[in-house]
Structure formats: C-alpha cells, structure tokens
N, CA, C and O atoms as a Tripos MOL2 file, in Angstrom:
@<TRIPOS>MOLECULE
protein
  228   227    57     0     0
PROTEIN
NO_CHARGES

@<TRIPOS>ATOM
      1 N           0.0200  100.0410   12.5850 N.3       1 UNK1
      2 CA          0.0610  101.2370   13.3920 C.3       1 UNK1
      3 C           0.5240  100.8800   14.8090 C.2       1 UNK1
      4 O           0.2160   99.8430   15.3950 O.2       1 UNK1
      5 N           1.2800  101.8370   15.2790 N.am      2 UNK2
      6 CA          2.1220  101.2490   16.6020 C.3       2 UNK2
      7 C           0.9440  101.6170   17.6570 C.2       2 UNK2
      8 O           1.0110  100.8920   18.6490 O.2       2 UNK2
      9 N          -0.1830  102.6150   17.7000 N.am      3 UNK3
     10 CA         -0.6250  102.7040   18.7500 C.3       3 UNK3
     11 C          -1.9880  101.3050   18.7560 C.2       3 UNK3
     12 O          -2.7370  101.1010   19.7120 O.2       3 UNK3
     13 N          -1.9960  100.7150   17.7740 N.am      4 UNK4
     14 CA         -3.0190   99.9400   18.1270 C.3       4 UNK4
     15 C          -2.4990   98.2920   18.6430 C.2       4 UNK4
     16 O          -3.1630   97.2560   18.6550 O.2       4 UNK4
     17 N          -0.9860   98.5380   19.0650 N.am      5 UNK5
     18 CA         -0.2650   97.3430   19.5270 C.3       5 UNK5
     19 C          -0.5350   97.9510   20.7930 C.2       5 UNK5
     20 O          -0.5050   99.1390   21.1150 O.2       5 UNK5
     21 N          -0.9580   96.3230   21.8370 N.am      6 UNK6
     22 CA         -1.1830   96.6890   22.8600 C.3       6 UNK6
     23 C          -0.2460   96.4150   24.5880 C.2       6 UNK6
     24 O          -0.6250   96.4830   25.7570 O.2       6 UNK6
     25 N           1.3280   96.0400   23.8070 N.am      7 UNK7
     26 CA          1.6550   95.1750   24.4120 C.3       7 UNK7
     27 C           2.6080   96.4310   25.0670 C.2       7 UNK7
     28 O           3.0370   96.0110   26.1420 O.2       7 UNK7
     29 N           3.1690   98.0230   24.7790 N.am      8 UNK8
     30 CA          3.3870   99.1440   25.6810 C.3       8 UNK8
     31 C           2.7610   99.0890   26.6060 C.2       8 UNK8
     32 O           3.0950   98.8670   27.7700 O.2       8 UNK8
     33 N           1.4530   99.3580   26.0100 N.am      9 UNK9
     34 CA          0.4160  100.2130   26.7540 C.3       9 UNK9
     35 C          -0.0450   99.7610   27.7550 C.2       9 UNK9
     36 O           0.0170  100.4710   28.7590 O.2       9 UNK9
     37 N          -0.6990   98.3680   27.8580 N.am     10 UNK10
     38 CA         -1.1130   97.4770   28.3860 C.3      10 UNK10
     39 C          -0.0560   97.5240   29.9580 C.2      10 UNK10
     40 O          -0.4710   97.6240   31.1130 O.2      10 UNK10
     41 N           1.1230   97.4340   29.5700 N.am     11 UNK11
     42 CA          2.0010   97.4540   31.0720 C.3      11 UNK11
     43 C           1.9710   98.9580   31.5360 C.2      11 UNK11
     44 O           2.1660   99.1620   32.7350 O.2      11 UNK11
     45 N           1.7230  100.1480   30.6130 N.am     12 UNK12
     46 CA          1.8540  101.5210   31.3900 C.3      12 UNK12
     47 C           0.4630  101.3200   31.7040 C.2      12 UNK12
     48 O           0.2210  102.0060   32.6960 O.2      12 UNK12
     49 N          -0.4820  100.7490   31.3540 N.am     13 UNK13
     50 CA         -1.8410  100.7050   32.3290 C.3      13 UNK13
     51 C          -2.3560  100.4230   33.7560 C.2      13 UNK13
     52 O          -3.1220  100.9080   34.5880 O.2      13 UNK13
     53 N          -1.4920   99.3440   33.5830 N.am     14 UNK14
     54 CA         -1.5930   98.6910   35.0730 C.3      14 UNK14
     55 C          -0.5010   99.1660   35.8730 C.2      14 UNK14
     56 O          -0.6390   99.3770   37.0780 O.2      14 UNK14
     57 N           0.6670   99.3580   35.2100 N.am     15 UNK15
     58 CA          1.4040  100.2590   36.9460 C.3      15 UNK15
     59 C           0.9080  100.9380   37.0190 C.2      15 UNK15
     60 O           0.6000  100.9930   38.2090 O.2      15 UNK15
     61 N           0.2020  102.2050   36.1850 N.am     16 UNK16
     62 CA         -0.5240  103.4550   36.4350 C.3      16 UNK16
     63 C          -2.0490  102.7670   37.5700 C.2      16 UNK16
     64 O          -2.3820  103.4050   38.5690 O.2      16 UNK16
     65 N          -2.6160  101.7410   37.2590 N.am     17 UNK17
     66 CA         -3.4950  101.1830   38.2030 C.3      17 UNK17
     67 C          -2.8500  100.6920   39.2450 C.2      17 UNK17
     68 O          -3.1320  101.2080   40.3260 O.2      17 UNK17
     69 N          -2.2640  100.0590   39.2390 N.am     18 UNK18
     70 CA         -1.8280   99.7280   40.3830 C.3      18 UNK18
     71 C          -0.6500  100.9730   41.6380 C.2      18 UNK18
     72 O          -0.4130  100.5920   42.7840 O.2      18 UNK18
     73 N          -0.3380  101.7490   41.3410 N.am     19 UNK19
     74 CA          0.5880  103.2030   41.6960 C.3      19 UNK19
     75 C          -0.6310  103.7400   42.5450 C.2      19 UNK19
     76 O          -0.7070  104.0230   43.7400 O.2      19 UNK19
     77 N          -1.8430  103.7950   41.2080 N.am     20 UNK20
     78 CA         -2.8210  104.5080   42.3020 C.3      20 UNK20
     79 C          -3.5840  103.7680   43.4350 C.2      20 UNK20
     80 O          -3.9110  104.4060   44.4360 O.2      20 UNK20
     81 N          -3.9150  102.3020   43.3060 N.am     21 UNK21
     82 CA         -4.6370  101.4260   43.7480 C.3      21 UNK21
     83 C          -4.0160  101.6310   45.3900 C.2      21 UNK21
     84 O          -4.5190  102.0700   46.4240 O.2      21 UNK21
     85 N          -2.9230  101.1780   45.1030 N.am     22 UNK22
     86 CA         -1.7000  100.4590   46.2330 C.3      22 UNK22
     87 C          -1.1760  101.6960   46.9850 C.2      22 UNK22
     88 O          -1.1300  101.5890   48.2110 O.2      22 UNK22
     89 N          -0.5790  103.4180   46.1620 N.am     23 UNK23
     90 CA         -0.2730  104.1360   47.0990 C.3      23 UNK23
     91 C          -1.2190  105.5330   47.2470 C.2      23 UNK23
     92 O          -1.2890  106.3600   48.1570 O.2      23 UNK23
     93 N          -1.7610  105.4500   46.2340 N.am     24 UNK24
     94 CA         -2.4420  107.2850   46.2090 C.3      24 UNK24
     95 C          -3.8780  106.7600   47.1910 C.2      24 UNK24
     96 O          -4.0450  106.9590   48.3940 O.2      24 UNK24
     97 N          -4.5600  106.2310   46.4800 N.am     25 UNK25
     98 CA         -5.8450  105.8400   47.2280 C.3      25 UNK25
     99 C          -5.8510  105.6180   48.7690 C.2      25 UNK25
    100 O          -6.8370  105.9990   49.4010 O.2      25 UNK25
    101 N          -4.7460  104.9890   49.4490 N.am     26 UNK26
    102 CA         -4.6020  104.6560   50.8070 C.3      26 UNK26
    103 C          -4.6760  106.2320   51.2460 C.2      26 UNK26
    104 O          -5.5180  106.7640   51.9700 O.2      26 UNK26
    105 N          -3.8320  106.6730   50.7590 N.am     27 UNK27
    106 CA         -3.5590  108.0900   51.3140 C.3      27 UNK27
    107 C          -4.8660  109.1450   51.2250 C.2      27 UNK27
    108 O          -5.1490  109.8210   52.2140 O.2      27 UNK27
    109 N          -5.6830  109.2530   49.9240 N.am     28 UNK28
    110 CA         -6.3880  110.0450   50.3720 C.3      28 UNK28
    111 C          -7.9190  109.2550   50.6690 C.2      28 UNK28
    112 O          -9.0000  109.8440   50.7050 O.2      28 UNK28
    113 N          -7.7620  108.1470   50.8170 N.am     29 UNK29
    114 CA         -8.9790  107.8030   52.3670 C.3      29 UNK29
    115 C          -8.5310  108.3710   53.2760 C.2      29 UNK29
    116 O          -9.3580  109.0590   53.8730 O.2      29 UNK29
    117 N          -7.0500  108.3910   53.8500 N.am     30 UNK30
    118 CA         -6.8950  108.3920   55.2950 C.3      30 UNK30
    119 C          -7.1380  110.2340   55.2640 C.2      30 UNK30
    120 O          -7.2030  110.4450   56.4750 O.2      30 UNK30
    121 N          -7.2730  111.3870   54.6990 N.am     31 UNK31
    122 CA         -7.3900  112.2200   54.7340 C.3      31 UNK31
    123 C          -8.7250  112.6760   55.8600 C.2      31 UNK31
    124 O          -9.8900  112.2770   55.8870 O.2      31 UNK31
    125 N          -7.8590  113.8630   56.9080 N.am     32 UNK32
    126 CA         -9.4690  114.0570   57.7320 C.3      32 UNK32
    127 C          -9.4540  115.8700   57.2010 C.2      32 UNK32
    128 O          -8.5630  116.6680   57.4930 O.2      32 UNK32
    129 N         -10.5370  116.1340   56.4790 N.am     33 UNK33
    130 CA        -10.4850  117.6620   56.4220 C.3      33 UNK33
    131 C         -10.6400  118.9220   57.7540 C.2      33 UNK33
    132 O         -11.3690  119.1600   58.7170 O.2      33 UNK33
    133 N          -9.9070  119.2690   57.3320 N.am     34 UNK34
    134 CA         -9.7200  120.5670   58.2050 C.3      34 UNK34
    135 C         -11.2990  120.9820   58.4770 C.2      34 UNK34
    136 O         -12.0130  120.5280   59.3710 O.2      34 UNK34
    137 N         -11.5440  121.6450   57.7990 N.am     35 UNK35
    138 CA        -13.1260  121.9990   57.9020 C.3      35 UNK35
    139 C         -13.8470  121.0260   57.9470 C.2      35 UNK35
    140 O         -14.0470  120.3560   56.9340 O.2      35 UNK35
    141 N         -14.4210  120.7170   59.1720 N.am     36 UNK36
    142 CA        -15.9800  120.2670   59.2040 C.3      36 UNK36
    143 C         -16.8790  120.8980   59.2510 C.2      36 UNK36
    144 O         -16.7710  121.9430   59.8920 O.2      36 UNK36
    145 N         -17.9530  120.6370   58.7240 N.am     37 UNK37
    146 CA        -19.3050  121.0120   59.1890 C.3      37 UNK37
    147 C         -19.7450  121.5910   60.4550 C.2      37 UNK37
    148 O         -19.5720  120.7650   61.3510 O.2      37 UNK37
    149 N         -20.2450  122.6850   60.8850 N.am     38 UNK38
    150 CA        -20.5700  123.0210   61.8770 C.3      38 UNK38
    151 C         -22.1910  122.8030   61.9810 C.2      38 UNK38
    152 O         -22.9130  122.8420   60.9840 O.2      38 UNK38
    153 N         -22.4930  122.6570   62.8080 N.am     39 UNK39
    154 CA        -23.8250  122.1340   63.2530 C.3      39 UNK39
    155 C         -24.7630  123.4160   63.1900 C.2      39 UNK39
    156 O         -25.7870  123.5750   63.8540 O.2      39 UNK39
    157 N         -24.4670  123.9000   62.6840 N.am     40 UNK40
    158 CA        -25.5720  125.4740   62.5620 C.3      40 UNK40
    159 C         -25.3800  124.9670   61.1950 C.2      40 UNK40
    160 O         -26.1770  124.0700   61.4700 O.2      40 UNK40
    161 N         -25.1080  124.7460   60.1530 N.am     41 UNK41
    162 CA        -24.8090  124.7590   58.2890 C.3      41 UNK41
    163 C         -25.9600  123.4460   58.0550 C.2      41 UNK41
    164 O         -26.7390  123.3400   57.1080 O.2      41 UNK41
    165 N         -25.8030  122.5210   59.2000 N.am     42 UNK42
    166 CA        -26.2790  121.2630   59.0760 C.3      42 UNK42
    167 C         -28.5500  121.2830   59.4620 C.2      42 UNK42
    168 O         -29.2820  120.4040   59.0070 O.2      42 UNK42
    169 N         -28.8830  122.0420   60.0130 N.am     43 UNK43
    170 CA        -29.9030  122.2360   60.4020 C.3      43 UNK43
    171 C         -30.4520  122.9410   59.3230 C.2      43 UNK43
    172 O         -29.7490  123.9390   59.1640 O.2      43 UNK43
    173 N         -31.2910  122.9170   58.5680 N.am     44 UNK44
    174 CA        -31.9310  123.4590   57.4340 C.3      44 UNK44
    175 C         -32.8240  124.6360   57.5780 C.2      44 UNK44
    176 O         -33.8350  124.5090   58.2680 O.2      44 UNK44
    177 N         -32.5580  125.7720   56.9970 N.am     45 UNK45
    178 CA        -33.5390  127.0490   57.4460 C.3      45 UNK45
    179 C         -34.2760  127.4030   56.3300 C.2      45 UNK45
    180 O         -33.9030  127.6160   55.1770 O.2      45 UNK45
    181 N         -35.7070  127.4450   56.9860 N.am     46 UNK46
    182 CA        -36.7210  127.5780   56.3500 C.3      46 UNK46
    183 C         -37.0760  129.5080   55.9160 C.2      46 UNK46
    184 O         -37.2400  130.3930   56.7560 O.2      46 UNK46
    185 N         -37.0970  129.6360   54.7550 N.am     47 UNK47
    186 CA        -37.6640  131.3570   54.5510 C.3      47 UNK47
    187 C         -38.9380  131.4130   54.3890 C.2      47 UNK47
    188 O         -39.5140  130.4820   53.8250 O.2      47 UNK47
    189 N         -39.5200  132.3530   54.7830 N.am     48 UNK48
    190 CA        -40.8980  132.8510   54.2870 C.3      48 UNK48
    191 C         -40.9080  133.7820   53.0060 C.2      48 UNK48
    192 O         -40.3850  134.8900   52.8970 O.2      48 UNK48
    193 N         -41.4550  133.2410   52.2890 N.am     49 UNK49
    194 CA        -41.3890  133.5450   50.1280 C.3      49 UNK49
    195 C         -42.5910  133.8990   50.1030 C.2      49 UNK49
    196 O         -43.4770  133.0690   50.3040 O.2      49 UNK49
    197 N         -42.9150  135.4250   49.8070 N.am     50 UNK50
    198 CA        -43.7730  135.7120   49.3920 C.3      50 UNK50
    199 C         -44.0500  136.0430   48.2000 C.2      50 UNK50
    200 O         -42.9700  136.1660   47.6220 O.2      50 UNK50
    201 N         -45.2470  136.3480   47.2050 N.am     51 UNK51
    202 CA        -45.7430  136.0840   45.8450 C.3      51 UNK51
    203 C         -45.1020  137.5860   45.1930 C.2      51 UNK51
    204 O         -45.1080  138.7220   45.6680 O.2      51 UNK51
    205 N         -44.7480  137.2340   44.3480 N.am     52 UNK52
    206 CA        -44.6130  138.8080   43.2840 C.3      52 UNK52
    207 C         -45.0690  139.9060   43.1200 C.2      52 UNK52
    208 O         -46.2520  139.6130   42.9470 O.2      52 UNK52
    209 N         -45.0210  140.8630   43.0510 N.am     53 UNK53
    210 CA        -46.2950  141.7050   43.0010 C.3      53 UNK53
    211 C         -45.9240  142.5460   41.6290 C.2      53 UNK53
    212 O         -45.1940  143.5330   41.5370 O.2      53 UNK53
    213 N         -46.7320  141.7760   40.4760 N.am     54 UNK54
    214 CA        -47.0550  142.1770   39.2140 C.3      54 UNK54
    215 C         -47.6990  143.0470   39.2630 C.2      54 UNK54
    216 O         -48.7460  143.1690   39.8980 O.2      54 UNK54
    217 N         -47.0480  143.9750   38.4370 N.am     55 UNK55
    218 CA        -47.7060  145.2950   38.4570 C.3      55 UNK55
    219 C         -48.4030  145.5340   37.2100 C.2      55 UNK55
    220 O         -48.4170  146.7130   36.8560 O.2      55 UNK55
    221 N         -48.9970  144.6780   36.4420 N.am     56 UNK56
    222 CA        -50.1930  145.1630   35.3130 C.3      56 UNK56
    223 C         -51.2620  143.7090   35.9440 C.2      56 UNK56
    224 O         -52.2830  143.5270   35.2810 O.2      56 UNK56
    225 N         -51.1090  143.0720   36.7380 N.am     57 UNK57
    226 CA        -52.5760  142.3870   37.1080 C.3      57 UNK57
    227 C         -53.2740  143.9230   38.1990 C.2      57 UNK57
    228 O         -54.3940  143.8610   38.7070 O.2      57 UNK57
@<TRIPOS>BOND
     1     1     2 1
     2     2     3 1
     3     3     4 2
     4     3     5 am
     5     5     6 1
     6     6     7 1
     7     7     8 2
     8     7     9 am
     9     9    10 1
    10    10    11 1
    11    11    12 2
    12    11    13 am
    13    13    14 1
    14    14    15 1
    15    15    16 2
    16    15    17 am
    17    17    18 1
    18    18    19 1
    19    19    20 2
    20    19    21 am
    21    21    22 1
    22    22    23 1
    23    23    24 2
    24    23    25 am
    25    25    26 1
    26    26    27 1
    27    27    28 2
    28    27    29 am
    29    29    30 1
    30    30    31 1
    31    31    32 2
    32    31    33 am
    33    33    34 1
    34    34    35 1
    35    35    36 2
    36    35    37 am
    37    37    38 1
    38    38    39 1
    39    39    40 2
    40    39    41 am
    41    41    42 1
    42    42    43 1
    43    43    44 2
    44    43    45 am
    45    45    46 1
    46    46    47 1
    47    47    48 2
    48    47    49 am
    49    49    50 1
    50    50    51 1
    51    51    52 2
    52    51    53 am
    53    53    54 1
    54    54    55 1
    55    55    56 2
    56    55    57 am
    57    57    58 1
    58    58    59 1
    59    59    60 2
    60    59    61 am
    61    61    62 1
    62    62    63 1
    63    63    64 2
    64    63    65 am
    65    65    66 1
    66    66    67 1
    67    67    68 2
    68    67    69 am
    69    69    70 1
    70    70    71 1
    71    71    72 2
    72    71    73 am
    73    73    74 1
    74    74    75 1
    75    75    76 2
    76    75    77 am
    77    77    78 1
    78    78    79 1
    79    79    80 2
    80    79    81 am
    81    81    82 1
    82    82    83 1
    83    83    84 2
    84    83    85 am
    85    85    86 1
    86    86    87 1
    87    87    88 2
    88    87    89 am
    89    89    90 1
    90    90    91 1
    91    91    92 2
    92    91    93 am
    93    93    94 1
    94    94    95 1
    95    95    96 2
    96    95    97 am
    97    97    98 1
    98    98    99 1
    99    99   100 2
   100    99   101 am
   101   101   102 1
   102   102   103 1
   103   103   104 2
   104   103   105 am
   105   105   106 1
   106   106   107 1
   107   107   108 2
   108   107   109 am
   109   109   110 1
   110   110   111 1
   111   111   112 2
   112   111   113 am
   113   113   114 1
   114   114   115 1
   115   115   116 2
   116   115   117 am
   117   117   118 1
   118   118   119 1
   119   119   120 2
   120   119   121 am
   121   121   122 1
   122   122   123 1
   123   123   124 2
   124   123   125 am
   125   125   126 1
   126   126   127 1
   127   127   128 2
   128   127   129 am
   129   129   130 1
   130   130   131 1
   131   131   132 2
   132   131   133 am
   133   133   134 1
   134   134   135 1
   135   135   136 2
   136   135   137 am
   137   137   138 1
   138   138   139 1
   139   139   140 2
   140   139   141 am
   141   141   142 1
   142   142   143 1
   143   143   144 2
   144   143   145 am
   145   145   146 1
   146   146   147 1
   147   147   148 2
   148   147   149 am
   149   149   150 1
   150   150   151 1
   151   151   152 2
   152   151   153 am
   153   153   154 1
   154   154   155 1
   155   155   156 2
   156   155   157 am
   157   157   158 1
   158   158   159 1
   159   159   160 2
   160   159   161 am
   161   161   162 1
   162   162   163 1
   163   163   164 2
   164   163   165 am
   165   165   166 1
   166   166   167 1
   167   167   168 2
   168   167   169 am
   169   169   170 1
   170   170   171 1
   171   171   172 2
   172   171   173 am
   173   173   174 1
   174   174   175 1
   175   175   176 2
   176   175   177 am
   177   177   178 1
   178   178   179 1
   179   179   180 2
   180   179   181 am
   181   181   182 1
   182   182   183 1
   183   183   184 2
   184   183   185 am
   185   185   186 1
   186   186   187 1
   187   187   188 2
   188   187   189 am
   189   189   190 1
   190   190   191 1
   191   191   192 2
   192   191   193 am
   193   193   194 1
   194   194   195 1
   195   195   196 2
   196   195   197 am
   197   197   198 1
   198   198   199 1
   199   199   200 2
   200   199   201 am
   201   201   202 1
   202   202   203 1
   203   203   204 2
   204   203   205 am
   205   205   206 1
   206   206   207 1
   207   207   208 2
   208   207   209 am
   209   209   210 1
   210   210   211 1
   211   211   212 2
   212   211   213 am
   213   213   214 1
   214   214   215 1
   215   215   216 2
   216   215   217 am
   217   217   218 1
   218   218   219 1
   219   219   220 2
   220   219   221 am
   221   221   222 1
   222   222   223 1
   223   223   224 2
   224   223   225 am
   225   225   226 1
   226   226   227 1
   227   227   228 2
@<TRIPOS>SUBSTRUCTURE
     1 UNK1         2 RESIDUE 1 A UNK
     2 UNK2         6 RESIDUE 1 A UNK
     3 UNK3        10 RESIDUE 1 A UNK
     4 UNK4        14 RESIDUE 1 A UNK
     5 UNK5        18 RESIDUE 1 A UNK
     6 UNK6        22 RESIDUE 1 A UNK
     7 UNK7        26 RESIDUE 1 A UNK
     8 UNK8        30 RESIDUE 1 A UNK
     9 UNK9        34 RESIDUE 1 A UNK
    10 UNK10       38 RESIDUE 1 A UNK
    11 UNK11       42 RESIDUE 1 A UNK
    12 UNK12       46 RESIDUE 1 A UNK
    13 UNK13       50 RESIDUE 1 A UNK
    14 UNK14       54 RESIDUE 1 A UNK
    15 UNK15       58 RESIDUE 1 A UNK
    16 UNK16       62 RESIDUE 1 A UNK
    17 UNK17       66 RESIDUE 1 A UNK
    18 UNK18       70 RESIDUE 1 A UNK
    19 UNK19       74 RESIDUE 1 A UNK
    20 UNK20       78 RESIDUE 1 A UNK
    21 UNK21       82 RESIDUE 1 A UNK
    22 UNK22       86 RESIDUE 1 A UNK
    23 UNK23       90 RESIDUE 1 A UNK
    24 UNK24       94 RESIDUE 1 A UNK
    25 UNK25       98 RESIDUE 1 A UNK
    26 UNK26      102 RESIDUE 1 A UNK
    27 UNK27      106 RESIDUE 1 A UNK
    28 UNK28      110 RESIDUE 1 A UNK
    29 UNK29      114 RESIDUE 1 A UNK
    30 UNK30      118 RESIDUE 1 A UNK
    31 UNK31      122 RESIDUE 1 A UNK
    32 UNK32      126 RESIDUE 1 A UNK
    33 UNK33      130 RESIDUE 1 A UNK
    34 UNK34      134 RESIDUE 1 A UNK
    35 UNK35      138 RESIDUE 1 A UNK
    36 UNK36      142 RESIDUE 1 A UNK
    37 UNK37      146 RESIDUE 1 A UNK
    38 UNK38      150 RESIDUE 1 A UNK
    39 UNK39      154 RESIDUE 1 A UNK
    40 UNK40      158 RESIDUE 1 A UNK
    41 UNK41      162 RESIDUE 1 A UNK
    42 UNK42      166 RESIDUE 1 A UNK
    43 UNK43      170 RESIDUE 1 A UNK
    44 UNK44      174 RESIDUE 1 A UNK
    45 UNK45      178 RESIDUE 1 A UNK
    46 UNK46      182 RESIDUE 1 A UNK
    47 UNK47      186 RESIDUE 1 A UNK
    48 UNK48      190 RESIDUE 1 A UNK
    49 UNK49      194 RESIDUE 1 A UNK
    50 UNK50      198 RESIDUE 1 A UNK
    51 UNK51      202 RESIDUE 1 A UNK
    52 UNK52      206 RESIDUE 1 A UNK
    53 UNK53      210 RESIDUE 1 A UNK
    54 UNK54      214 RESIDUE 1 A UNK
    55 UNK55      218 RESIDUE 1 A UNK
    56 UNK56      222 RESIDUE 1 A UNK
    57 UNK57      226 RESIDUE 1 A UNK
C-alpha cells in the first residue's frame, strides 16, 4: 500500500514543520492585538444573589 510508505510523506512533514516553525510562528508571536483589555473588564464585580422564591414551600 502506497500510503503506508513513508518516504513522501515524511519530507511533506517536515517542510510543512518547518514553513510553520521558521515563518508563520515568528509572525504571529510578533502580533499586538488591537483590543486590549480595559481596566474596568479586568476588576471583578461582585452581585448580590438572592434565594428563589418557591412558591409551594
């Protein structure tokens, strides 16, 4: 069976690793997003939760 020869594949593996290693990856570390966090999103707000009010107890 040709797909269980590994001697194609094996080289489309590693340029495909190495393509991403060497040029994609550099690039999206260096990415700075548009949106940051604003410092109001970052401070955690607390609610006041009050109990159910079951109406057959």
């Amino acid at each position: 069976m040709p797909q269980l020869n590994p001697s194609p594949w094996f080289l489309i593996m590693l340029m495909t690793w190495l393509t991403f290693s060497l040029i994609i990856q550099p690039k999206l570390l260096h990415f700075i997003p548009s949106n940051l966090p604003s410092s109001t999103t970052l401070t955690p707000t607390t609610t006041k939760t009050s109990p159910w009010p079951w109406p057959w107890i």
